[in-house]
N, C-alpha and C positions, 0 to 999 in steps of 0.2 A: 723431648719427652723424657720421661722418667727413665731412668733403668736401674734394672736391681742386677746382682752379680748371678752370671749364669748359672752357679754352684749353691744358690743361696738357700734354697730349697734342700735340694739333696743333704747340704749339711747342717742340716736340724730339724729331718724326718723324725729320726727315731731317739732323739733328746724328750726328756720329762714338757710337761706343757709348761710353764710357765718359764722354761728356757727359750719355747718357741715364742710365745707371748713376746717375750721378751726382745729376742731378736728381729721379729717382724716389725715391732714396735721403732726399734734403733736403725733401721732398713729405711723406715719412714720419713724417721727422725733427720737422719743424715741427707734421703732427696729433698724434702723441702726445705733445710739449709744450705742446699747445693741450689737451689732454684734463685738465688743470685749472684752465684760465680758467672765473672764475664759481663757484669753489665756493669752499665756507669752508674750513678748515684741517680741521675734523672731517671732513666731508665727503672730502677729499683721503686722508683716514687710514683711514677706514672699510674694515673689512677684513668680506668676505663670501664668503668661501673659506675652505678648510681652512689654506691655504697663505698666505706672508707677502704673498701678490700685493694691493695695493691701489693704488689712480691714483699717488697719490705715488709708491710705491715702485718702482712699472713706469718712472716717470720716471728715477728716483734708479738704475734698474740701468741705461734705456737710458745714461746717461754712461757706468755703470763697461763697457760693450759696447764703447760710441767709444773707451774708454781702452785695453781691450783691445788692438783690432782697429787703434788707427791709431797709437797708441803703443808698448806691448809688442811688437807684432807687426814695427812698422816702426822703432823703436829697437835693439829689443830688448834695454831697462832693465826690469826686474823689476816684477812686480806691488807689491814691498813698495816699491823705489826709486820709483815713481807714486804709491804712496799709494792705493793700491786694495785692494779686499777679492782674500783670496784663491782665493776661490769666488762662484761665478755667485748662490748662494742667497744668503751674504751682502751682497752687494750691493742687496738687498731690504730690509737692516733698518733702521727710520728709528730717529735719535736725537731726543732734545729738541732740535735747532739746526736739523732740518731743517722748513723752512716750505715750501707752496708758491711764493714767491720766491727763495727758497735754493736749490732744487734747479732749478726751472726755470733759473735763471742760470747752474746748475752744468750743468747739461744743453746749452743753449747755447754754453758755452763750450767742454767737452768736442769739441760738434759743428764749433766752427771753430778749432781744435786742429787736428783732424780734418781738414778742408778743406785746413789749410797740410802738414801731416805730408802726404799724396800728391797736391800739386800741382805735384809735379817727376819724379811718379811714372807710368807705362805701364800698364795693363792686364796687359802681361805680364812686368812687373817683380816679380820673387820676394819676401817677406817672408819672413825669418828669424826671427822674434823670438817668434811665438808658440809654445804649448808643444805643438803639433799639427805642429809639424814645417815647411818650409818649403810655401809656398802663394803663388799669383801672386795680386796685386792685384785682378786679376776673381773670381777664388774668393771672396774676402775679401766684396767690394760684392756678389756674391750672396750670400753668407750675412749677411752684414749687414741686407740688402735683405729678407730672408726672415722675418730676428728682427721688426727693426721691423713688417712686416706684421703679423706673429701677435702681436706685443704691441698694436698701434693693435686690432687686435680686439677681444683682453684687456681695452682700456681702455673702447670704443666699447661692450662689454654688461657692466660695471659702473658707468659712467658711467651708462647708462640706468637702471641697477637704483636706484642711487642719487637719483637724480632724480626717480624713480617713486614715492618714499617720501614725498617733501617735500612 
């Protein structure tokens, strides 16, 4: 299961919000790329769904999310100019090059991308770029904030399924 640091809360009660946004976000961020420390590369790949969802690949979309949401949206250079899938579901599909260090790193990276792209940015500073039309920067860290939740889920009861097996 997930865990967050027991202090995590307490030390960013009384910080501005979008310090909180922020932090909860990076809280998120870091469990579901910890939700393939410790497994083997099979393991990581193991699909138990109808759907292309498996640990790895929940990884491998949360980047293409960041790239989304902190690139596309705040550039607004194209998904093909990024180098991203053009769809949410593609962004699930693993090739032979992706390992659990490959995407973890790629996930990280994606994530302090992310961090520089609106660290001169407001809460209520507009983004333009995504194809949802324009949206202020709190919109954005809430939906963002929302995905990662329901994916560290995603990962936290396949994670166990898989573990259960071994």
């Amino acid at each position: 299961m997930t865990s967050f640091p027991g202090t995590f809360a307490d030390d960013i009660v009384g910080r501005a919000a979008q310090a909180q946004f922020e932090a909860f976000i990076d809280e998120h961020r870091r469990a579901l790329n910890g939700c393939l420390d410790g497994l083997t590369e099979e393991q990581a790949r193991r699909s138990l769904v109808p759907s292309r969802t498996t640990l790895l690949g929940l990884v491998k979309h949360a980047a293409f999310v960041e790239k989304v949401w902190f690139d596309e949206a705040v550039t607004c250079r194209s998904r093909a100019e990024i180098g991203i899938p053009a769809t949410p579901d593609e962004s699930f599909i693993l090739d032979d090059s992706d390992t659990i260090a490959t995407v973890q790193s790629g996930h990280r990276a994606a994530c302090e991308a992310s961090r520089r792209a609106t660290s001169t940015l407001g809460l209520d500073d507009v983004l333009r770029g995504h194809r949802r039309g324009p949206v202020p920067l709190r919109w954005v860290y809430l939906h963002v904030l929302r995905e990662l939740a329901q994916h560290c889920g995603h990962a936290e009861i396949l994670r166990e399924q898989i573990l259960a097996t071994e």
